[in-house]
Structures are given as structure tokens and as C-alpha cells.
MARMAR-273979 format. One record per residue (C-alpha): z negated, y negated, x negated; residue in one letter. Coordinates in Angstrom, 1 decimal, always signed. Example, Ala and Ser with C-alpha at 12.3 -4.5 7.8 and 13.67 -1.06 7.14 Angstrom:
<drenke <-7.8,+4.5,-12.3>,a> <drenke <-7.1,+1.1,-13.7>,s> 
This chain:
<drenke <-102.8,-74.2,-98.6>,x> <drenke <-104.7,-76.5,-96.2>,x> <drenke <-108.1,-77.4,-96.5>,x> <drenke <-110.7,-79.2,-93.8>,x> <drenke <-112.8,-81.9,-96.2>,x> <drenke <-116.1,-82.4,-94.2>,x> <drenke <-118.2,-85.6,-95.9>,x> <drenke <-121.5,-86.9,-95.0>,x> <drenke <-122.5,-90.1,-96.3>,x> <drenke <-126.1,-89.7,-98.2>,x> <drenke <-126.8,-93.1,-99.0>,x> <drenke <-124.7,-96.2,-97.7>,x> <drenke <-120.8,-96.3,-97.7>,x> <drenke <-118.4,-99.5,-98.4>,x> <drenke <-114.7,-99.7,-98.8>,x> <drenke <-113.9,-103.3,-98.3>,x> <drenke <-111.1,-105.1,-96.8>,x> <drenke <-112.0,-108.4,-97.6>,x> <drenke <-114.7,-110.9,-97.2>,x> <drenke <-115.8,-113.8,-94.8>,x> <drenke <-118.5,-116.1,-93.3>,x> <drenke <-120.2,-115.0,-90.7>,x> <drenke <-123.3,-117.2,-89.2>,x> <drenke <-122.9,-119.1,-92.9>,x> <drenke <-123.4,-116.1,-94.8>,x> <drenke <-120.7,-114.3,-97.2>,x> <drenke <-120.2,-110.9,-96.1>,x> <drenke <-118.0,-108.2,-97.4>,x> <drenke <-116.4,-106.6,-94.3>,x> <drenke <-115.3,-103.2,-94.8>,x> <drenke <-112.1,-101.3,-93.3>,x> <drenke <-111.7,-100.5,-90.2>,x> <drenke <-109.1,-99.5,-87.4>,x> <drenke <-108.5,-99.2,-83.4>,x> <drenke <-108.5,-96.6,-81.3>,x> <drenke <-107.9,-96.0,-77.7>,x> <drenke <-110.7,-93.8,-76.0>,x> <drenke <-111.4,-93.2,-72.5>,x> <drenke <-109.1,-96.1,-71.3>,x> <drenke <-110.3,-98.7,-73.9>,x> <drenke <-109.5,-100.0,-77.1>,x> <drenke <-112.6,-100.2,-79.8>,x> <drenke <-112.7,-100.6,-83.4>,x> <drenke <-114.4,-97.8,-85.8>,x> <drenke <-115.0,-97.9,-90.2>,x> <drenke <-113.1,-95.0,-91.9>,x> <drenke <-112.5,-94.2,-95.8>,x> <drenke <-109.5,-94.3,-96.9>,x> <drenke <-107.8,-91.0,-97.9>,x> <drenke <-105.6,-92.8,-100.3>,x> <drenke <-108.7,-93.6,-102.2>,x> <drenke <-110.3,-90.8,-102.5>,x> <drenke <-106.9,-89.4,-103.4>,x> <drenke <-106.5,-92.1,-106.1>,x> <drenke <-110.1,-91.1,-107.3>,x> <drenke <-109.3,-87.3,-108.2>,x> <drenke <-106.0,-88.5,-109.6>,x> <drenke <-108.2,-90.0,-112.1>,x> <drenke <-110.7,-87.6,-112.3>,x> <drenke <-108.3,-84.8,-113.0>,x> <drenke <-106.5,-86.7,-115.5>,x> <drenke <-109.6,-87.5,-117.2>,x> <drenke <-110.6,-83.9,-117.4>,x> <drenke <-107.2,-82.5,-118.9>,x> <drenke <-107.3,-85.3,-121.6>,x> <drenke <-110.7,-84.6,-122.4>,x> <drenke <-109.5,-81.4,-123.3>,x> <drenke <-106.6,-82.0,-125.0>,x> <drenke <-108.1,-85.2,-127.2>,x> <drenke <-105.3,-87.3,-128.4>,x> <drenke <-104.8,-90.8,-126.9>,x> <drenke <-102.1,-91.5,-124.6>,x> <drenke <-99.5,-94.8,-124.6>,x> <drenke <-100.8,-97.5,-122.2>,x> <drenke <-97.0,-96.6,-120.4>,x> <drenke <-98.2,-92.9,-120.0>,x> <drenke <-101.9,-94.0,-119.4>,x> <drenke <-100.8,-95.6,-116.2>,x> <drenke <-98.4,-93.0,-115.3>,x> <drenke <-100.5,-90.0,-115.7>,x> <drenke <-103.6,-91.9,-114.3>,x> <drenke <-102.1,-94.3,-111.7>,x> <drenke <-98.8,-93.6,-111.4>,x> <drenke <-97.0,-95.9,-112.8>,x> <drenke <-96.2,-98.7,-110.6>,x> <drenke <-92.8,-99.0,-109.5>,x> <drenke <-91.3,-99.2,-113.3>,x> <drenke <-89.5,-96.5,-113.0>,x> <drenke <-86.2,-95.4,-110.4>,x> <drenke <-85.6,-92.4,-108.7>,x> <drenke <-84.5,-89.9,-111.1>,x> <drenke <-82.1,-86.5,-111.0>,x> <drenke <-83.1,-83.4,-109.5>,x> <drenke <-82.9,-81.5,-113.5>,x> <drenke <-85.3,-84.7,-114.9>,x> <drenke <-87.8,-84.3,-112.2>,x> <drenke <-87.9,-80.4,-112.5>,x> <drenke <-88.6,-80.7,-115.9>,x> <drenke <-91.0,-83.4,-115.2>,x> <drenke <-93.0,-81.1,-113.0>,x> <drenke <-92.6,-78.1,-115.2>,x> <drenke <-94.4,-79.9,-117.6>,x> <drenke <-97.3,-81.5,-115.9>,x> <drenke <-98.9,-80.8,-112.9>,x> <drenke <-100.9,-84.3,-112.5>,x> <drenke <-97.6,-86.2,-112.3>,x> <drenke <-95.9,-83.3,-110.2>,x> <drenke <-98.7,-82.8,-107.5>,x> <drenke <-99.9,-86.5,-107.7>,x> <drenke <-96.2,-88.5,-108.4>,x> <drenke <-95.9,-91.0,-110.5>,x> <drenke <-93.7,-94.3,-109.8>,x> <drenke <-90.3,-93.9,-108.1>,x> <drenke <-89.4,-91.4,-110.1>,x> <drenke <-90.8,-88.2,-109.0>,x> <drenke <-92.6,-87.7,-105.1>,x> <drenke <-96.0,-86.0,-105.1>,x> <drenke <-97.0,-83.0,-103.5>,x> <drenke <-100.4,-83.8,-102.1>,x> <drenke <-100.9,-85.4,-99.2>,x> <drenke <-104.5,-86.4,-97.5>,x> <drenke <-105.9,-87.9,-94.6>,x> <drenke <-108.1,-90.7,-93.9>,x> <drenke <-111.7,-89.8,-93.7>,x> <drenke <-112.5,-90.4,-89.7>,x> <drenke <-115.7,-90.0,-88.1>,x> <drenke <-116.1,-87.3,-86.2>,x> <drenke <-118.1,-89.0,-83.6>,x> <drenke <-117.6,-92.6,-83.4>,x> <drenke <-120.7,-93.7,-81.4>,x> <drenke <-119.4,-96.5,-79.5>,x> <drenke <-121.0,-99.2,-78.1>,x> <drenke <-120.4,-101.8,-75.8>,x> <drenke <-120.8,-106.0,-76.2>,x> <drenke <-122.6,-106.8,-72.9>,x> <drenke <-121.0,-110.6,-73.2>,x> <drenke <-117.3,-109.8,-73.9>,x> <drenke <-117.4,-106.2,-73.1>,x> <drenke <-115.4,-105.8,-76.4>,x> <drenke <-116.2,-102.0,-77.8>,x> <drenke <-117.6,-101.3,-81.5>,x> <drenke <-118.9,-98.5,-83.4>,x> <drenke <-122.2,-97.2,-84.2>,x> <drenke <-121.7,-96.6,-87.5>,x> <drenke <-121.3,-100.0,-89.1>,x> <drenke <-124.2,-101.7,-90.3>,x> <drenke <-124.6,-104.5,-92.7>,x> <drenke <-127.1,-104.8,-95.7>,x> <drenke <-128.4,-108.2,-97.0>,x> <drenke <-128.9,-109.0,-101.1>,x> <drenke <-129.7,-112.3,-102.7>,x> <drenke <-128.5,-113.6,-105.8>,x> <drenke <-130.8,-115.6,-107.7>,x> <drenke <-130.5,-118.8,-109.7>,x> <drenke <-132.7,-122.1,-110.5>,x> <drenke <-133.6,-123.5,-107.1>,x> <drenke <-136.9,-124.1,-107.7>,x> <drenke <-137.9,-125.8,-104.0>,x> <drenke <-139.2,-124.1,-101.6>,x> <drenke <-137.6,-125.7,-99.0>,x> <drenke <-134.2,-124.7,-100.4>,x> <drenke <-134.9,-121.8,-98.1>,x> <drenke <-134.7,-123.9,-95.4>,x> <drenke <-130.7,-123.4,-95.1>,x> <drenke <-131.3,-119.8,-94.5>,x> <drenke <-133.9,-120.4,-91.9>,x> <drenke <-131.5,-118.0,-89.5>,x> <drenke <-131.3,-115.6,-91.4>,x> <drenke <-134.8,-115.3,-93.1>,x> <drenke <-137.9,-114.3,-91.3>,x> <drenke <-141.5,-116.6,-91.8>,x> <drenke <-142.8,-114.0,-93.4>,x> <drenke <-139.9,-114.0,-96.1>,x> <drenke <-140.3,-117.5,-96.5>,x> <drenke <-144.0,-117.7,-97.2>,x> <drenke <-143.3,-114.5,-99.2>,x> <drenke <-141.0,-116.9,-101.7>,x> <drenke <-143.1,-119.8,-101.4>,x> <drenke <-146.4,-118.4,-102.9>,x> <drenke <-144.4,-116.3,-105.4>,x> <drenke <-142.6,-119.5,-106.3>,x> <drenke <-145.8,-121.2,-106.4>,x> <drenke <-147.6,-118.5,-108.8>,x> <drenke <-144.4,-119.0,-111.1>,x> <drenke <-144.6,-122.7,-111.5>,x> <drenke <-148.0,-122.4,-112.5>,x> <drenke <-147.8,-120.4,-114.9>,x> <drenke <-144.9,-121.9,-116.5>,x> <drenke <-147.0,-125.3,-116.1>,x> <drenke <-150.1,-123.7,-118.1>,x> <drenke <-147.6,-122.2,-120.9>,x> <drenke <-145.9,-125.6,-121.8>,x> <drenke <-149.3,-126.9,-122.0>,x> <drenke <-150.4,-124.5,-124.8>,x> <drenke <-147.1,-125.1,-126.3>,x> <drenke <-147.8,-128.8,-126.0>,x> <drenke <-151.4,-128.5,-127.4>,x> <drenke <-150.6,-125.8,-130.3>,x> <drenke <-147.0,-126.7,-131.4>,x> <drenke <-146.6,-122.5,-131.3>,x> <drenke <-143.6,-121.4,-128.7>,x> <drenke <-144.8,-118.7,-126.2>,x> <drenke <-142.5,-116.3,-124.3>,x> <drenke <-140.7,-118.1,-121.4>,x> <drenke <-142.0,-117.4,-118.2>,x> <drenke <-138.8,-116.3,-115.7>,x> <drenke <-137.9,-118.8,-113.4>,x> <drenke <-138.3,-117.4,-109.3>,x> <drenke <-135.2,-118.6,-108.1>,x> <drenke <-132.6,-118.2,-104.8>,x> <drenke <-128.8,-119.0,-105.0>,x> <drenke <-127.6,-116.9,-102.2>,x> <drenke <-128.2,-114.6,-99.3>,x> <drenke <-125.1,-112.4,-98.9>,x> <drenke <-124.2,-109.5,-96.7>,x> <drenke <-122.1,-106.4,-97.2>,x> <drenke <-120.9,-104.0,-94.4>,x> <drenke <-121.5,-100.3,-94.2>,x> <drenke <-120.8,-97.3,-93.0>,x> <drenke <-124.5,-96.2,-92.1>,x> <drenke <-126.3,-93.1,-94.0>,x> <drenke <-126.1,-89.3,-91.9>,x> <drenke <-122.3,-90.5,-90.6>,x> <drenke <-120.0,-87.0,-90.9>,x> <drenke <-116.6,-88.1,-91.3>,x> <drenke <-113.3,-85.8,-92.1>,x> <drenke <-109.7,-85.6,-94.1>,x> <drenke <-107.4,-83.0,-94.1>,x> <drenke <-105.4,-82.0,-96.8>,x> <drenke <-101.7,-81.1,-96.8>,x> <drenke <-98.6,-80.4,-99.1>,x> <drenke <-94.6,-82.1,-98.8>,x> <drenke <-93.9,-78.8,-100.8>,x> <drenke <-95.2,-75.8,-102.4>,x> <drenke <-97.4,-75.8,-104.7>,x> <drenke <-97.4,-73.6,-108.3>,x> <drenke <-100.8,-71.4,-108.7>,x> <drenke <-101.1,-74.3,-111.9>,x> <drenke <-101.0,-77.1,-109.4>,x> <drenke <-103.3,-75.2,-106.4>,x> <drenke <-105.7,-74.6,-109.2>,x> <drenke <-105.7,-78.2,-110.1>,x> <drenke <-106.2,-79.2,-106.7>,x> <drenke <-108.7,-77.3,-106.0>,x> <drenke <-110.5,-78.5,-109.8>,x> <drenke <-110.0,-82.0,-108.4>,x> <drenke <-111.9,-81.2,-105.0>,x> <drenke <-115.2,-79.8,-107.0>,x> <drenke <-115.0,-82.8,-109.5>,x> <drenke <-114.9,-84.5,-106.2>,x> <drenke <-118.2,-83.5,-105.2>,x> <drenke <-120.3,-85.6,-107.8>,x> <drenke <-118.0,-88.8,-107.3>,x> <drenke <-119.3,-91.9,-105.5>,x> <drenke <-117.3,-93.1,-103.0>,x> <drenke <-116.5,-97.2,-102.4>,x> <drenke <-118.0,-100.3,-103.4>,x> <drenke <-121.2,-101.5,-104.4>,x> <drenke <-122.3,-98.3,-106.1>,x> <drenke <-124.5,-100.2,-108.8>,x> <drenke <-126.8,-100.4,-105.6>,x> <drenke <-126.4,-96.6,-104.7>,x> <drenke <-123.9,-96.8,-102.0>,x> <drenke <-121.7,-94.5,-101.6>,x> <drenke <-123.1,-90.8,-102.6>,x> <drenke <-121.8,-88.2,-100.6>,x> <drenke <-122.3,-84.2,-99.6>,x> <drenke <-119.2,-82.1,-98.5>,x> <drenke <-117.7,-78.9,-97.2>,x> <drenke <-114.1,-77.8,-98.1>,x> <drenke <-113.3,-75.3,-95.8>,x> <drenke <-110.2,-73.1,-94.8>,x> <drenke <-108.5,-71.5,-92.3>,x> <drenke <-108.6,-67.2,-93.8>,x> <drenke <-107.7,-64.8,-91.5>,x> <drenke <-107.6,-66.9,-88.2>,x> <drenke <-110.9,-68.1,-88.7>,x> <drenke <-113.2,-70.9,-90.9>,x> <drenke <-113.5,-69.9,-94.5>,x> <drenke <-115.7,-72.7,-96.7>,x> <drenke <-114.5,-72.9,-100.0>,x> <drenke <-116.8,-74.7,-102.2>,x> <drenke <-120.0,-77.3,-100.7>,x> <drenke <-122.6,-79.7,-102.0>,x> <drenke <-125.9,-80.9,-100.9>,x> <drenke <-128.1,-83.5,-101.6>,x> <drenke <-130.5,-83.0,-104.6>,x> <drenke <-133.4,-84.0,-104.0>,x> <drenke <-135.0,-84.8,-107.1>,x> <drenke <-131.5,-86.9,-108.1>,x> <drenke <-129.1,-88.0,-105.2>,x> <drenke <-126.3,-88.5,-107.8>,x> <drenke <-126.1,-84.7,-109.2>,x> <drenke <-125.6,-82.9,-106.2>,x> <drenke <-126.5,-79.3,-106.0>,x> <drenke <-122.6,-78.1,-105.8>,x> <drenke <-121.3,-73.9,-104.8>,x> <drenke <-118.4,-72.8,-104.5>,x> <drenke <-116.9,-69.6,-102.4>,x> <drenke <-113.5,-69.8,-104.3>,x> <drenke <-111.7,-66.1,-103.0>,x> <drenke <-109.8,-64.0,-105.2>,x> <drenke <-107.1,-65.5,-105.5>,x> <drenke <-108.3,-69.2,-105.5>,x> <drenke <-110.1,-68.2,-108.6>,x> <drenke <-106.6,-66.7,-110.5>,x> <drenke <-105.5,-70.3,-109.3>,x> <drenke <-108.1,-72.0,-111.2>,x> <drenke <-107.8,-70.0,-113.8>,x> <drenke <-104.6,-70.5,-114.4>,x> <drenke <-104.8,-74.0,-115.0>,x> <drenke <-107.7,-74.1,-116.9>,x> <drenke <-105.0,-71.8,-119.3>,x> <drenke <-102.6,-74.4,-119.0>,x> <drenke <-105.2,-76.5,-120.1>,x> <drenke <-105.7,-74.8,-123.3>,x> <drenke <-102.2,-74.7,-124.2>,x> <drenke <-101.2,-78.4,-122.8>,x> <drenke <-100.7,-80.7,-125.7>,x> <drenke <-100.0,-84.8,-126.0>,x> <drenke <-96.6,-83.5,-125.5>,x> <drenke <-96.9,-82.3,-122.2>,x> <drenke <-98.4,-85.5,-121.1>,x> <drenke <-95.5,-88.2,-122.5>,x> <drenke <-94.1,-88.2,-119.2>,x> <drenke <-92.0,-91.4,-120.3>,x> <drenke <-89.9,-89.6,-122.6>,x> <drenke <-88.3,-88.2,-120.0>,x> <drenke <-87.6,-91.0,-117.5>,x> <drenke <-84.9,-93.8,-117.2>,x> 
């Protein structure tokens, strides 16, 4: 039960690290790690597998308490969602079986101390890193990090408050923000004029306004990166149909930060190994008419679907019970 996840970033990717000035400018820097490749060390973005792990925890969870529709504790909210800290020791073989006879989130996901998921999966590494080489140090990077530039705006009205980020803003941006600046303050001059002259109150004019030029890393759009995904023990056909639930919710999920700005979208292939040879379970490609409802098919075999099927079942028959995982630990 090992699948191949294949991702291809559609719009812009960020998983940040942290954040720092660089050249005077904030800029979110995302994660990234070294490798050693034909004799040299360079550094190259990945996605984290723990997140996009900790992303169909939720999604899953979500889905089965849809479906059951009762409200869970805030203790068993964060145990069946997240879970549940480290509140919670390790706990005897009989508690933990029952634990995992009852619920497969907690059993294949883990929850605290307590009981050890199932599922593991890998980082999402590029499959072809793209190096490149700083002429002046001779350090090594990747191609695949870019960085993006936003502003936030607030009520600088100067011009020359632009000045500051003369080395980072082109002429033509400048002018560009002068004469729309210039436009504004006219218009705002003429309405508190009328106001002035007819007593009546007019609809306020919107300031043009610069508080800050930031930057945020990226992985760069077209960038094929891929997880693997792997089991510390067997799992039930409940829990393999879960799983394999959780990878098509998967396909419609945005990845990182910064997705009010689109970043993140994704199209994937799951694939197999069947018979000695590549098997793709279920896909999704870009929709073209809306990049976040991906056109999603899956190629689930016989006994994938009795999988799914079987939790779905489970589903139907789960109640609040099953998930009051707290009842049960000490």
C-alpha cells in the first residue's frame, strides 16, 4: 500500500520558514534544505510532507463530522483534528486497540502520546532542482525560488515618500504613483470645496497611499515536485479507504501560504506500483475556466474501491461516540 504523489505547482507556492530584510525590504523566506550534488553542496525549496499530512488530517476529519453532525468537545476537537498535543501519555496495548477499533482518523493519523499513527509521508522534493551557480561566491541555488513583491497601503500622501524605495521601484513605477497620487488630491481638493460651499457631505474620495513594499518567496509556477507515501503498520480496508478519501479531498486543497493571493493551487498524480509496473490511481488537472476546482479522475481498482466503500459504511454507522476518543485515555 504505497503510493508515488506527483504535484505540479499551478499558480505560486509558499511554505514559510520565517521572515527577514533583505536590501531593506521584509521578505517572507520559504523552507528550504541542502543537498550534495555532483561534488557540491546547494540549497533547494521543498513542501513539507508533514503539512500536507496535517492538511488531510483535517480534511478527513472534517468530512466524517460532516457526516455524522454532532459537535465535538474542544479536547476531542484537537485530538481528532490535530492530535492532541502531548496531553496525553503512552497508553496500554488493550486501550490503544480499542482506540483504533474505534476510529480510524486517530488510528492512521495518531493522536498525542498516546496512540502512534500509521501513515507516514515524505517531503515534496523537486524532481529536478535546476541549479544555478553565483558567479561572485560560486555558492549554488535553485531555479525554482523566485520572490514576488506586494505593497501595503496607508496615508502617505507625498510623493517623494517613494523615494526610500528608489531600489527597489522602477521610474516608471514612480511616475506611475505620482500622477495617480496627483489625480487623487485633486479630486479630494474639489470635493471639500463643494462641501465647503453647500454645507452637504459627499462620498469621501479614497486616499492613494504606500506603507510598504514587501516580498514573499516562492516556489515558481510549472515546478514538479514528489512525496511518497508509506505505512509503520498495516492498515484495515476502513483506514486504506480513508487514505485513499483523504488523497482525492487532497486534490482541490491549496497548498502553503499566501493563498488569499492564489498561491499555492496544485495538479497531481497518485500513482502505484500493480503488477511490477506504474498504475495511476486517481489525477487532477487544471480547470481552465476556474484554477481552484480542478478537473479531478480517479482509476481506483477493484479492490481500492471495496476499500472506499467500506469507510464510507463506517461512515454511516460512526456516531459522536466513536469520535470521544478521550473517554478512553489516561
Amino acid at each position: 500500500m504505497n503510493y508515488k504523489i506527483v504535484g505540479t505547482t499551478v499558480t505560486e507556492l509558499c511554505q514559510s520558514e520565517g521572515s527577514n530584510t533583505v536590501n531593506g525590504v521584509p521578505t517572507l523566506s520559504i523552507m528550504k534544505k541542502e543537498c550534495i550534488e555532483d561534488g557540491k553542496i546547494g540549497r533547494y525549496p521543498y513542501y513539507s510532507g508533514n503539512s500536507f499530512r496535517g492538511i488531510m488530517h483535517r480534511e478527513i476529519a472534517n468530512y466524517v463530522m460532516k457526516r455524522i453532525g454532532e459537535r465535538l468537545s474542544p479536547a476531542d476537537y484537537h485530538l481528532n483534528y490535530a492530535g492532541g498535543g502531548s496531553n496525553y501519555q503512552t497508553q496500554t496495548l488493550d486501550v490503544v486497540a480499542k482506540i483504533r477499533e474505534l476510529n480510524p482518523i486517530v488510528s492512521v493519523f495518531g493522536t498525542s502520546l498516546a496512540v502512534e499513527g500509521k501513515l507516514m509521508i515524505s517531503n515534496l522534493e523537486p524532481v529536478n532542482k535546476f541549479w544555478r551557480e553565483n558567479q561572485e561566491t560560486g555558492a549554488r541555488y535553485s531555479g525554482l525560488r523566485d520572490s514576488l513583491m506586494y505593497i501595503k497601503k496607508d496615508d502617505i500622501l507625498d510623493g517623494g515618500a517613494l523615494d526610500k524605495y528608489s531600489a527597489i521601484v522602477s521610474d516608471d513605477d514612480k511616475d506611475d504613483y505620482i500622477s495617480r497620487n496627483s489625480d487623487v488630491q485633486e479630486a479630494r481638493a474639489i470635493a471639500r470645496e463643494k462641501v465647503k460651499n453647500t454645507g452637504s457631505e459627499t462620498e469621501k474620495i479614497q486616499k492613494e497611499s504606500v506603507k510598504s513594499y514587501n516580498k514573499a518567496e516562492c516556489i515558481i509556477i510549472g515546478a514538479t515536485l514528489v512525496s511518497y507515501v508509506g505505512k509503520k503498520s498495516d492498515f484495515t480496508q476502513i483506514e486504506k479507504g480513508m487514505l485513499l478519501k483523504g488523497l482525492e479531498l487532497m486534490m482541490s486543497q491549496q497548498l502553503g501560504g499566501i493563498k488569499n493571493k492564489g498561491y499555492g493551487v496544485m495538479s497531481y498524480s497518485v500513482v502505484t506500483e500493480d503488477a511490477g509496473s506504474a498504475r495511476e490511481v486517481m489525477s487532477s488537472s487544471k480547470n481552465e475556466l476556474d484554477i481552484y476546482k480542478p478537473i479531478i479522475s480517479l482509476q481506483l481498482s477493484s479492490e481500492e474501491r471495496e476499500c472506499v466503500a467500506a469507510f464510507e459504511q463506517w461512515i454511516d454507522t460512526a456516531t459522536i461516540a466513536n469520535m470521544k476518543v478521550s473517554d478512553y485515555l489516561k
